[in-house]
C-alpha positions, 0 to 999 in steps of 0.5 A: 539829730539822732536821739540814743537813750540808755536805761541802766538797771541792776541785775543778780545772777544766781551764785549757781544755776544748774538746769533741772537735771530731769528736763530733756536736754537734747543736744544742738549745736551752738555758736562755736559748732560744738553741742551742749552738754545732753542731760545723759551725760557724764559731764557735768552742764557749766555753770556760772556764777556772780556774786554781786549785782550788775548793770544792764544798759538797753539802749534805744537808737534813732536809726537814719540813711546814714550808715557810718553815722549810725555805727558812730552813734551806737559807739558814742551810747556803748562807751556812755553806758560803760562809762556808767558801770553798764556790764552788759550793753544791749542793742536793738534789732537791726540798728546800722540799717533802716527797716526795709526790704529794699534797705536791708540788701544795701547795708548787709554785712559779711559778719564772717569776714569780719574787718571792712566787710563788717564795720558794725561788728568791727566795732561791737568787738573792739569796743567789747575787749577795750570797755571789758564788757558784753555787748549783746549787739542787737542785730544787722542785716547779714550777707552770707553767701546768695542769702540774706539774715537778721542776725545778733552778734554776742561779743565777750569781754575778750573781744570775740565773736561768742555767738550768732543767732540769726532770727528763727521767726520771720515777721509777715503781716498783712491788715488791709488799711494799717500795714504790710511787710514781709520779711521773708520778701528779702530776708533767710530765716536762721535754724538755730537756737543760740544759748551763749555763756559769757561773764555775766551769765548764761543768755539766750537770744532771740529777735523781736518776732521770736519772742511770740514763740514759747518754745524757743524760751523754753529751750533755752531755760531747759538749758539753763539760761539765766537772761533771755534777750530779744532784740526788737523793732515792734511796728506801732500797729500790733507792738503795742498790744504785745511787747510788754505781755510777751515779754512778762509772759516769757519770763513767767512761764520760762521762770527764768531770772529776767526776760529784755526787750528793746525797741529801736525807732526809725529817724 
């Protein structure tokens, strides 16, 4: 039987946040294909504001062979994190799928085309619209085109696609003895940093191996970011020494509001 566990905490979004308007500011595209506001300009940066805390629910997952099971059971731990006043939910890295390279071809979704060709996400945005919460959806292995990614999905309260960040940082490990395994054996790295405002506040997204990478939060707090979520699915072999160190040390340096970390085990 799969275990799922959901950790509610409270959370305060500033009433407005501006990023520091002498940080440079280079414009990326982001989810939408539009590029944010560059410091130079005229326009102001959007802002976002809440007056009162927040529920977050991290939620860990058993991950088995089964597909439908386990979107069945990511359904079941979203509904009870809404049901306990969760108004984020966030999932963990690449929970529809076991980890591996020969699993992640098989359980590859087209998140493009949406509907039967992505039942994971299906299910994320009608749940997303029906509950009138945010769901940060961990990640799935995604299929676009000859091409495979490690990809998050960011779904708003009005049930739609708000944001895509397919994972910067591929993780490659080799110690003689403990452990291999390459993502980049099956695996596309994505190229693009993904900051994604939704009600709750202005969140940037990496996946678990990004979080080792100062730069990329730095990015995003340069833009604004109130939340910096990793989905992750750290190995026992180095996770252990990292996970919390990364993820303190991210917060800290980046100074931004808080930094999410979330682990998914395999059953």
């Amino acid at each position: 039987m799969l275990q799922i566990h959901a950790t509610l905490s409270s959370c305060i979004i500033p009433r407005l946040y501006n990023a520091p308007i002498l940080r440079s500011q280079p414009a990326f595209p982001n989810n939408t294909g539009k590029r944010l506001i560059n410091s130079n300009s005229k326009t102001p940066i959007r802002t976002i504001s809440s007056s009162s805390p927040f529920k977050i629910a991290l939620c860990q997952l058993s991950v088995s062979a089964n597909k439908e099971r386990n979107i069945a059971h990511a359904r079941k731990v979203i509904e009870e994190a809404a049901e306990k006043g969760a108004r984020l939910v966030l999932l963990p890295e690449i929970w529809n799928s076991p980890y591996s390279n020969d699993s992640f071809p098989v359980y590859a979704e087209d998140i493009d085309a949406g509907g039967n060709e992505s039942p994971s996400t299906a299910m994320l945005a009608e749940l997303a619209q029906s509950l009138q919460i945010t769901v940060v959806g961990g990640s799935i292995p995604e299929r676009s085109g000859d091409k495979l990614y490690n990809t998050c999905c960011v779904f708003d309260t009005d049930g739609k696609l708000k944001a895509k960040h397919r994972k910067i940082h591929l993780f490659n490990i080799d110690i003689p003895g403990q452990m291999t395994f390459k993502e980049s054996k099956t695996l596309t790295a994505g190229e693009t940093p993904i900051i994604v405002d939704t009600d709750v506040g202005r969140i940037g997204i990496g996946i678990c191996y990004d979080i080792r990478f100062q730069e990329l939060a730095a990015i995003y707090a340069a833009r604004g970011a109130h939340l910096l979520c990793y989905p992750g699915a750290f190995n026992m072999t180095t996770g252990p020494l990292h996970w919390e160190l990364l993820q303190r040390a991210r917060a800290a340096d980046c100074q931004v509001l808080s930094s999410l970390f979330f682990l998914s085990k395999v059953a």
